[in-house]
MDAnalysis code that builds the backbone (N, CA, C; Angstrom):
import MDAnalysis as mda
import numpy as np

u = mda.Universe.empty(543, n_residues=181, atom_resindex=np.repeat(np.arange(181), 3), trajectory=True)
u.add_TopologyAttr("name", ["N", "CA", "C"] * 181)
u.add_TopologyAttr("resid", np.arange(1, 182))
u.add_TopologyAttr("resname", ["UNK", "UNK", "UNK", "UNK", "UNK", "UNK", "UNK", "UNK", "UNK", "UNK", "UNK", "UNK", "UNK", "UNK", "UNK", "UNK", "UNK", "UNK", "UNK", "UNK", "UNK", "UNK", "UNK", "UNK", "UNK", "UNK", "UNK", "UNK", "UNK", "UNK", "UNK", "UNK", "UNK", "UNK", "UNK", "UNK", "UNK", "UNK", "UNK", "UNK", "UNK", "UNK", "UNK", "UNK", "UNK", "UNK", "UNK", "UNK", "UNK", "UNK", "UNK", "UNK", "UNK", "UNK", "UNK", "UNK", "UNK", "UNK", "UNK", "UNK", "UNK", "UNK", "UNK", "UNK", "UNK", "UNK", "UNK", "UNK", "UNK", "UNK", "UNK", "UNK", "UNK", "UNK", "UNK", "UNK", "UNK", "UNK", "UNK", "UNK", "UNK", "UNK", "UNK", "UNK", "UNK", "UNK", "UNK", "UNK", "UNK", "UNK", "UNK", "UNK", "UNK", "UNK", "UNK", "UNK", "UNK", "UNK", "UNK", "UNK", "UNK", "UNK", "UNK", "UNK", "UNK", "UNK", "UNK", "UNK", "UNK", "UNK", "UNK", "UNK", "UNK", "UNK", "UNK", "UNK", "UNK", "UNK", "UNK", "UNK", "UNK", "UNK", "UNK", "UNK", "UNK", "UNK", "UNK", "UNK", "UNK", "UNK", "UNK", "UNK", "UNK", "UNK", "UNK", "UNK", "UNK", "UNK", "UNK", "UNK", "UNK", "UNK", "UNK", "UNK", "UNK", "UNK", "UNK", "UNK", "UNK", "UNK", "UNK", "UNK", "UNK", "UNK", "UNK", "UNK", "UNK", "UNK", "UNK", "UNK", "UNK", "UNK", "UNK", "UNK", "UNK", "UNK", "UNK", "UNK", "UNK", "UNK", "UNK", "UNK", "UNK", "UNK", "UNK", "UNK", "UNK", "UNK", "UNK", "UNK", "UNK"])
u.atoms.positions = np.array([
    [158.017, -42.034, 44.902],
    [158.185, -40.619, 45.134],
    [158.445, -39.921, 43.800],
    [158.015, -38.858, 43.687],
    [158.205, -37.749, 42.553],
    [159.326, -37.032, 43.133],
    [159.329, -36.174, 41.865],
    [160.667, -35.481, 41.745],
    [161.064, -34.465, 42.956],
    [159.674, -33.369, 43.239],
    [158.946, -32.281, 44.311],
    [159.422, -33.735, 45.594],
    [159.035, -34.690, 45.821],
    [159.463, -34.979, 47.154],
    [160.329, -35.290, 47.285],
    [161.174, -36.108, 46.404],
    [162.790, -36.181, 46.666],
    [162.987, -35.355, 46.948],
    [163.081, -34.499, 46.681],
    [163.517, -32.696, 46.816],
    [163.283, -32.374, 48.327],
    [161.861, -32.448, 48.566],
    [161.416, -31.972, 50.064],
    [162.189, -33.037, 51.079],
    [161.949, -34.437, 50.589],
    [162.986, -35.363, 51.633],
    [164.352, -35.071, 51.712],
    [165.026, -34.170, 50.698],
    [166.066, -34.446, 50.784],
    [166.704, -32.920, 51.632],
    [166.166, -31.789, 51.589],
    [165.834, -30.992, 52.000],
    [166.056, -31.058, 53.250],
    [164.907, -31.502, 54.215],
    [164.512, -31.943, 55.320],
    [165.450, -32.599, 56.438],
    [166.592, -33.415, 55.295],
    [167.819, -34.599, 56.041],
    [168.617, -34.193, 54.781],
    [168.981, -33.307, 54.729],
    [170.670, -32.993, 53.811],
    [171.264, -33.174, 54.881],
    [171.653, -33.105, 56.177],
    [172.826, -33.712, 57.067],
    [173.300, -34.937, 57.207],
    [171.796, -35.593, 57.283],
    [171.930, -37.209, 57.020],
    [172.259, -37.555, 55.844],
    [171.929, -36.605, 54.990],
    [172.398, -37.394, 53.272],
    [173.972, -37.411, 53.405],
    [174.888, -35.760, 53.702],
    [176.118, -35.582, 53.787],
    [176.813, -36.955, 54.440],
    [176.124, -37.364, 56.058],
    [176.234, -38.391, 56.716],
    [176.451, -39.589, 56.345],
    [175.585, -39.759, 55.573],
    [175.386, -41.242, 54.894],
    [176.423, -41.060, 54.220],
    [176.392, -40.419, 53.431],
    [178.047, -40.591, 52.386],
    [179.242, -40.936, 53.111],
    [179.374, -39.597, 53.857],
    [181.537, -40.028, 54.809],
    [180.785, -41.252, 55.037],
    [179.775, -42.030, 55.796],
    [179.563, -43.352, 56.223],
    [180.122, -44.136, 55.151],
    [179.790, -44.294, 53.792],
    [179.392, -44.994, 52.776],
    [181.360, -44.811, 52.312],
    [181.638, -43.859, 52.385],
    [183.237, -43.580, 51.419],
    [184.191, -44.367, 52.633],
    [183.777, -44.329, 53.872],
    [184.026, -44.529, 55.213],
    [184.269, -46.880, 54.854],
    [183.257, -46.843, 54.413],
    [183.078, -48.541, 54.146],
    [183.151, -48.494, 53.153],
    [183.720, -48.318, 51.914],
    [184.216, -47.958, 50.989],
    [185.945, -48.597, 51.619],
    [186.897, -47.238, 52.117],
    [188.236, -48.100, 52.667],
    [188.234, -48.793, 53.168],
    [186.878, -49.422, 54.421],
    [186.724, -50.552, 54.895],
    [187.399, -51.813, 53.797],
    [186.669, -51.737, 52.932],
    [186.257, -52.984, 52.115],
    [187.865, -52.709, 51.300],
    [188.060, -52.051, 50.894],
    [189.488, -52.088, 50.469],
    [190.329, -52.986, 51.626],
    [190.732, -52.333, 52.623],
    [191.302, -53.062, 53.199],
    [191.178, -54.410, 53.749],
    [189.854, -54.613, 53.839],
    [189.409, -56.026, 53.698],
    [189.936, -56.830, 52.410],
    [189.880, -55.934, 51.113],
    [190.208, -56.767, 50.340],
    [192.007, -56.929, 50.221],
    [192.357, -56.257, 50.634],
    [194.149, -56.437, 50.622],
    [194.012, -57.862, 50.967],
    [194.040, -57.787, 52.551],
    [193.818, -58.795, 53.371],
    [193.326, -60.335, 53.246],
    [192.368, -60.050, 52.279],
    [191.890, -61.530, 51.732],
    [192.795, -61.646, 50.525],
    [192.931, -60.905, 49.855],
    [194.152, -61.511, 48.845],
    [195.595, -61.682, 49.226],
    [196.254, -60.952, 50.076],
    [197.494, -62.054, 50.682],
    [197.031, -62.759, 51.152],
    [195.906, -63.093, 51.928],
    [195.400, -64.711, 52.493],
    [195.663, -65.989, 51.147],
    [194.768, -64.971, 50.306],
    [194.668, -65.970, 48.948],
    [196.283, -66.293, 48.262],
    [197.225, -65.639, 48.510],
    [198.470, -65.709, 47.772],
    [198.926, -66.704, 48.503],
    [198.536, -66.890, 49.855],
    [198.894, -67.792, 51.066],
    [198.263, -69.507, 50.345],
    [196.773, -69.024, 50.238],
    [196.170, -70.529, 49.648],
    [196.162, -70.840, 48.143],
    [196.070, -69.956, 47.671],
    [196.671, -70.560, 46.079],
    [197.672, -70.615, 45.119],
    [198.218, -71.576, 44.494],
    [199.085, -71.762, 43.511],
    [199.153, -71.062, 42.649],
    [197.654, -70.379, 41.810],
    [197.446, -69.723, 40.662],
    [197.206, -68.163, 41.210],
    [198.192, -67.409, 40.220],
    [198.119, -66.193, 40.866],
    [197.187, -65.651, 39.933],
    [196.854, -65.915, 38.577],
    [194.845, -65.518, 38.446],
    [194.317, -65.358, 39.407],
    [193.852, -66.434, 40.360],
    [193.041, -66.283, 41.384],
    [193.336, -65.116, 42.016],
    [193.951, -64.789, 42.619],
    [194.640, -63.705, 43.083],
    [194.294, -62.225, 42.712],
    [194.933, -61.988, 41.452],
    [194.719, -60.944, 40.396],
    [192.933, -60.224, 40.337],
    [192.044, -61.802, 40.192],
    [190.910, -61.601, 39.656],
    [190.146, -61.208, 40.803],
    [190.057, -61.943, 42.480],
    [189.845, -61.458, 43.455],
    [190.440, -59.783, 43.499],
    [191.649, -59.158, 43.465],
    [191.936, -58.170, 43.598],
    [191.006, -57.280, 42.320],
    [190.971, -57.485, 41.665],
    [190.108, -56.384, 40.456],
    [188.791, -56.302, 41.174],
    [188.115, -57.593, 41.970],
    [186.993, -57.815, 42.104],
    [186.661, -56.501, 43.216],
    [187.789, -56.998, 44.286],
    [187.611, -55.565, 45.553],
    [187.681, -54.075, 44.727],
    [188.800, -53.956, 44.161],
    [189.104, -52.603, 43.325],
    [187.465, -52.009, 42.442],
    [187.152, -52.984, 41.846],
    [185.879, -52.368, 41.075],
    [184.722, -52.777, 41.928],
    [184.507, -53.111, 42.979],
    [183.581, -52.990, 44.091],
    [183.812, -51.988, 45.225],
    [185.036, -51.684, 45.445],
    [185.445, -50.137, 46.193],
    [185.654, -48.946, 45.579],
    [185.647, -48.880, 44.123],
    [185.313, -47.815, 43.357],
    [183.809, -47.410, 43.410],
    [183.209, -48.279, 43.000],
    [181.528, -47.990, 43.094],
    [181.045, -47.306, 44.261],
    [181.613, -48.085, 44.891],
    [180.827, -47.687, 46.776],
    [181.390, -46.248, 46.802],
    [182.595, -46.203, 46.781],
    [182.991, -44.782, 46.608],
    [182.649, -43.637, 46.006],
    [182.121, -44.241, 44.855],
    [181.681, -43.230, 43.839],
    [180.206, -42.824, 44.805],
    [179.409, -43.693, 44.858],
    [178.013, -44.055, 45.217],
    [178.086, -42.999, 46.372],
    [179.219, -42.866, 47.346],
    [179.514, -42.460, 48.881],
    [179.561, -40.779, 48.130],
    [180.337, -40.910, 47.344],
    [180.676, -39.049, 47.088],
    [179.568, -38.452, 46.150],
    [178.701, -39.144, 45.337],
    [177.470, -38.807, 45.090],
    [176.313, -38.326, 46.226],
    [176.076, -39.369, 47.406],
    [175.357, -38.740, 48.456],
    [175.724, -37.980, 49.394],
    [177.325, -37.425, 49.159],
    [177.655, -36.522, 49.913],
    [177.252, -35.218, 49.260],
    [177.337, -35.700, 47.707],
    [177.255, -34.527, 46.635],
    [175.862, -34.044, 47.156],
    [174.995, -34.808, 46.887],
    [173.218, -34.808, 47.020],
    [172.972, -34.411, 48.471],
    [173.644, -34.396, 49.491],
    [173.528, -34.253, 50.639],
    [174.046, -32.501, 50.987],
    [174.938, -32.056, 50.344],
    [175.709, -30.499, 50.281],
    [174.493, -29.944, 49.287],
    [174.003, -30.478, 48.185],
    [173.293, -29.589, 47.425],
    [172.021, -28.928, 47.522],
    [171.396, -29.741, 49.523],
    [170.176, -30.053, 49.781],
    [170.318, -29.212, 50.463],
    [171.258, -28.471, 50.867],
    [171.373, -27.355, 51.847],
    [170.273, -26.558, 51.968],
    [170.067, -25.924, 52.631],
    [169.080, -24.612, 52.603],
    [169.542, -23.465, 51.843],
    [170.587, -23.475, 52.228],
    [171.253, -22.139, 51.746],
    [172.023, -22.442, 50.319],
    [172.118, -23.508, 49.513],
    [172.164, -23.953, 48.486],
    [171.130, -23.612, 47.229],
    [171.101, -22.915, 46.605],
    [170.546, -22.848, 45.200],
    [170.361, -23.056, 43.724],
    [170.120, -24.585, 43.563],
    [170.754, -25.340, 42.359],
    [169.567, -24.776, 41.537],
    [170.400, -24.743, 40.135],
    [169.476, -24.315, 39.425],
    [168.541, -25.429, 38.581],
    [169.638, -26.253, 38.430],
    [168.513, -27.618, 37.726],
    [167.760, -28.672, 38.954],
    [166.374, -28.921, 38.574],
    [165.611, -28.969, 40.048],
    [165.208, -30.692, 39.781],
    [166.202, -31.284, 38.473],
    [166.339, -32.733, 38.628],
    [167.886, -32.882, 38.981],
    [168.756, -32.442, 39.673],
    [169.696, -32.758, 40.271],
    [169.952, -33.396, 41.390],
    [168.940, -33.475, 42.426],
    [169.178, -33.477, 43.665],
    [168.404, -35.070, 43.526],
    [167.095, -35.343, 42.787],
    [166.706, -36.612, 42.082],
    [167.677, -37.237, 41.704],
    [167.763, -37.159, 40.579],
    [169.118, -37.505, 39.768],
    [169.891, -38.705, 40.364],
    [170.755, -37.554, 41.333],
    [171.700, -38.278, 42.009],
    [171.072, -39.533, 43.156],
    [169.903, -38.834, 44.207],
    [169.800, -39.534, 45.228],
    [169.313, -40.963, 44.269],
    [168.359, -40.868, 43.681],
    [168.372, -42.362, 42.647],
    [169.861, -43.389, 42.321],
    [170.332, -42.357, 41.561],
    [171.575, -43.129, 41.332],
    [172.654, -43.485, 42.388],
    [172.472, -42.471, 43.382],
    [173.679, -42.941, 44.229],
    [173.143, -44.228, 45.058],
    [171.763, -44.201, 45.505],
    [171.118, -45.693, 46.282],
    [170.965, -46.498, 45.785],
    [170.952, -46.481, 44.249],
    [171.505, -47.713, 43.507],
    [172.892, -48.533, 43.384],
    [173.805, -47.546, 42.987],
    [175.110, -48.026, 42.940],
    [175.348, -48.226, 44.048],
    [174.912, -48.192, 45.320],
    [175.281, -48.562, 46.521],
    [174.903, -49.920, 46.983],
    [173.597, -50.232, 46.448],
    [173.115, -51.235, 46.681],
    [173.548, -52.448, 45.930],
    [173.861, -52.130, 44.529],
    [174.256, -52.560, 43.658],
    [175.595, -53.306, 43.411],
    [176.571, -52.731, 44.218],
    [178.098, -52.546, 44.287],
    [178.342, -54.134, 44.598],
    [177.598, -54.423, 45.280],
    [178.368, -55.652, 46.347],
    [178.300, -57.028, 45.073],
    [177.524, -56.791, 43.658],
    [177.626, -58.006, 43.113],
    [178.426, -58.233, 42.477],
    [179.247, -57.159, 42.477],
    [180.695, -57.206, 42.286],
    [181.904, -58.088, 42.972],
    [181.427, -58.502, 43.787],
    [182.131, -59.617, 44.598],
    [182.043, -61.196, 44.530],
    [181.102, -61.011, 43.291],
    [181.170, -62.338, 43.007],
    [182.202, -62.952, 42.448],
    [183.325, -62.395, 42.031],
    [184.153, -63.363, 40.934],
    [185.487, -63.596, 42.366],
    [185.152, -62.576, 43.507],
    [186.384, -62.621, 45.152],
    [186.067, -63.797, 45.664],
    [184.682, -63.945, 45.421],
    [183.695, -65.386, 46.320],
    [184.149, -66.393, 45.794],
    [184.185, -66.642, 44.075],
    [184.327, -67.595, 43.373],
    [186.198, -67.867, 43.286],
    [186.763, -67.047, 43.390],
    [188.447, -66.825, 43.788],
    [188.481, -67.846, 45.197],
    [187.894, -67.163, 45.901],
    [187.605, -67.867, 47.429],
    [187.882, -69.711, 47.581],
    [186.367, -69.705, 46.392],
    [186.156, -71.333, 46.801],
    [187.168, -71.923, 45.406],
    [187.824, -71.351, 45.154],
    [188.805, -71.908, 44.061],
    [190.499, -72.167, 44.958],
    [190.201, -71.366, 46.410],
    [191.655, -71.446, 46.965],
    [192.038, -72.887, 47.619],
    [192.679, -73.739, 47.149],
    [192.747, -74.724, 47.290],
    [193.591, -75.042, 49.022],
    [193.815, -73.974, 49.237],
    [194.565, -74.158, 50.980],
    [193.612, -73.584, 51.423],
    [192.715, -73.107, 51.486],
    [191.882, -72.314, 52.170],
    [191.235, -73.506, 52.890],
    [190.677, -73.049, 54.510],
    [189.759, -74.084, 55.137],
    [188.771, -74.686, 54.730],
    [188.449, -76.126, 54.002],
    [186.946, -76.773, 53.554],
    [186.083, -75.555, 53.840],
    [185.390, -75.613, 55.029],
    [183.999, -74.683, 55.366],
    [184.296, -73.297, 54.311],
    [185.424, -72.867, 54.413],
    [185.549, -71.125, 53.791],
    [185.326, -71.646, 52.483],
    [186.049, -72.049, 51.512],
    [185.870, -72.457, 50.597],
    [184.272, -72.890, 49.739],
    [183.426, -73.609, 50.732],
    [182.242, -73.914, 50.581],
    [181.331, -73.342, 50.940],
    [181.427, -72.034, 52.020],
    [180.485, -70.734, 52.268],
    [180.686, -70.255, 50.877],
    [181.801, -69.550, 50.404],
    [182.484, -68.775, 49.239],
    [181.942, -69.480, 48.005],
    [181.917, -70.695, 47.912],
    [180.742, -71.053, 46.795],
    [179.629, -70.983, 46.659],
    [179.161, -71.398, 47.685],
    [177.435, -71.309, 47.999],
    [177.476, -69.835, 48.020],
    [177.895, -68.901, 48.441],
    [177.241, -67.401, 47.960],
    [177.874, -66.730, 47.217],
    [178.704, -67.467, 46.406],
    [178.717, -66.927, 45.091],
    [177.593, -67.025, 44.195],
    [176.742, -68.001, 44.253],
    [175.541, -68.145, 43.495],
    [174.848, -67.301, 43.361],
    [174.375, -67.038, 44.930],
    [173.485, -65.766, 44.482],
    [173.801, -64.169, 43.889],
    [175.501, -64.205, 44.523],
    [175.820, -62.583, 43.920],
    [176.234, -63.043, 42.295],
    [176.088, -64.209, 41.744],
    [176.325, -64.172, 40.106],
    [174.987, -64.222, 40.076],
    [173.705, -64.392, 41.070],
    [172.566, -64.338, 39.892],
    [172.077, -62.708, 40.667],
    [172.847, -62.405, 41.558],
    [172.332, -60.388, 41.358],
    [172.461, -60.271, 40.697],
    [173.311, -60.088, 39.671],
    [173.810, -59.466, 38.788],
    [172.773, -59.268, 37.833],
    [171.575, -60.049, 37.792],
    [170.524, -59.362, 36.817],
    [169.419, -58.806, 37.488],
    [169.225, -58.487, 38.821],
    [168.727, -57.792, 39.967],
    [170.012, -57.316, 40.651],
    [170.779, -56.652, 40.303],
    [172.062, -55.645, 41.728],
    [171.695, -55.583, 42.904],
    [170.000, -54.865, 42.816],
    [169.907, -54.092, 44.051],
    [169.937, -55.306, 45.104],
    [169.608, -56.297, 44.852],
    [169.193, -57.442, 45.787],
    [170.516, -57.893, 46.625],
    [171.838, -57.680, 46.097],
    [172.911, -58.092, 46.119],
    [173.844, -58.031, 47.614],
    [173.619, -56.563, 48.158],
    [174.077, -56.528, 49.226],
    [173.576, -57.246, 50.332],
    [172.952, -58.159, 50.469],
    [172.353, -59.040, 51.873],
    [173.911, -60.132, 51.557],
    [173.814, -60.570, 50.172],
    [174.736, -61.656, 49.952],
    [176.380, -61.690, 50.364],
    [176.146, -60.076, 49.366],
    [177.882, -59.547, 49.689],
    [178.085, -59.227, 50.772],
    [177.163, -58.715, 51.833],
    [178.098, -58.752, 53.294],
    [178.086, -59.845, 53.773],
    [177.164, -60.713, 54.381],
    [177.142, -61.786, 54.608],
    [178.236, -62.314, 54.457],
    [178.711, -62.717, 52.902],
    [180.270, -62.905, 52.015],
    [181.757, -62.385, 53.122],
    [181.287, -60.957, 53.251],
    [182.561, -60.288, 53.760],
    [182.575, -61.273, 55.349],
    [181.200, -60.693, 55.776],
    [181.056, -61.505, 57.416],
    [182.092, -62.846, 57.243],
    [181.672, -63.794, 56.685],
    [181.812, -65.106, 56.487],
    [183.196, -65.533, 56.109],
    [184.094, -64.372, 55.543],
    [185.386, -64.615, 54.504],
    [186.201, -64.259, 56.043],
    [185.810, -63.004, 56.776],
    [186.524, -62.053, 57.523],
    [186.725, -63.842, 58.875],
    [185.764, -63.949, 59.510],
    [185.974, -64.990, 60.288],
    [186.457, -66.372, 59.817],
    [186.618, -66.529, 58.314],
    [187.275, -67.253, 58.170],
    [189.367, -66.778, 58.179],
    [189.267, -65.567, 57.742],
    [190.239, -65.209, 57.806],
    [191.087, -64.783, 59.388],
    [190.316, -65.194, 59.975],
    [191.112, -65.023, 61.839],
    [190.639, -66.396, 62.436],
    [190.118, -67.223, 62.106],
    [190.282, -68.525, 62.255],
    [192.074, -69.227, 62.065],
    [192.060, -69.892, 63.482],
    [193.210, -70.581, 63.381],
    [192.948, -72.048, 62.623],
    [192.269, -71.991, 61.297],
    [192.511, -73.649, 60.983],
    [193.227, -73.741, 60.013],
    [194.028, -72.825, 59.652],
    [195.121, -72.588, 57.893],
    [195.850, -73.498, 58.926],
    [196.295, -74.484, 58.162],
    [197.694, -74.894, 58.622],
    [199.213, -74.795, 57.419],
    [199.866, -74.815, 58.047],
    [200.990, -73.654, 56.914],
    [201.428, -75.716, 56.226],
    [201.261, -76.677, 56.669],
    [201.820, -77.987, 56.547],
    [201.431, -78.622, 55.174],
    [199.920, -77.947, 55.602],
    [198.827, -78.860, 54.395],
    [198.423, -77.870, 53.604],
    [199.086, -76.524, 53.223],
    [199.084, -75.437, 52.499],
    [200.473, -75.836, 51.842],
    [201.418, -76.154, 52.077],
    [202.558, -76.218, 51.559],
    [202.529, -77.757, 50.491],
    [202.031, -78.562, 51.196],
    [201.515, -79.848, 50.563],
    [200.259, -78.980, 49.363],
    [199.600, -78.925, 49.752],
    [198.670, -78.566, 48.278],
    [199.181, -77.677, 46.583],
    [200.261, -76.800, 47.890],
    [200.847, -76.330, 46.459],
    [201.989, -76.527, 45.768],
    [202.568, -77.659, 46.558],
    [203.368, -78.434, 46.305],
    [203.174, -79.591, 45.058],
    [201.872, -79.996, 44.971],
    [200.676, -81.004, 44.725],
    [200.382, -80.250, 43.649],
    [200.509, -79.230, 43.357],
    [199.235, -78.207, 42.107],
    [200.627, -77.948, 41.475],
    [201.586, -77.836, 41.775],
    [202.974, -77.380, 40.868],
    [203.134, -78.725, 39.863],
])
């Protein structure tokens, strides 16, 4: 698409653009709070509070992006108005480019939460070994981003049901870090 149809597409669905954003800023706190959640899990399974730390930066600078990404297509979505009259007529481009990037992009940021993951030494075998195996691919987004989000939710899917799984046992968590001291 050229510049003239971004424009006309965006035009056409500025409600849906506005939309998409609260959606996007919307899973944005999602994922924050997801990430609290997996890091007291992780304070639960690991000895090393690196792990910890580095998972937490990982959510923080992966829920900044999305956020940013979310209030950009809200931006691009208000500016598409009808009754809106921007004067620079690569703005509304601009953004919708950049904001469907950083959106798409965001989730390979979760690679170093994944790799935290399969480093938690109380954590359940299976979680641990999903959390490695797709860490691979969100460390090799990282030189393709856009590709990234199939991996990183998947990731979240996969972490979240491990995290309401009853197989932590508090016995052989206490033994491991008992063992790592």
């Amino acid at each position: 698409m050229n510049d003239a149809e971004i424009v006309d597409w965006a035009r056409d669905s500025y409600g849906a653009l506005w939309a998409g954003g609260v959606v996007g800023l919307l899973s944005a706190v999602l994922v924050l709070t997801f990430g609290v959640a997996v890091c007291q899990r992780l304070d639960d399974w690991s000895a090393s509070r690196p792990v910890t730390r580095t998972a937490r930066a990982s959510f923080q600078l992966t829920v900044g992006v999305l956020a940013v990404a979310g209030i950009m297509q809200v931006l691009s979505g208000t500016g598409s108005m009808p009754d809106e009259h921007l004067e620079s007529e690569s703005f509304i481009p601009v953004m919708a480019i950049l904001y469907g990037n950083l959106a798409a992009s965001a989730w390979c940021l979760l690679a170093p939460a994944a790799i935290c993951m399969a480093l938690a030494t109380g954590a359940p075998r299976w979680l641990r070994i999903t959390s490695g195996v797709l860490a691979v691919p969100l460390l090799a987004a990282i030189a393709l981003p856009p590709v990234s989000w199939p991996f990183g939710i998947l990731w979240v899917i996969v972490t979240s049901v491990g995290l309401t799984a009853p197989a932590f046992d508090v016995r052989r968590h206490e033994a491991v870090v008992a063992a790592s001291k």
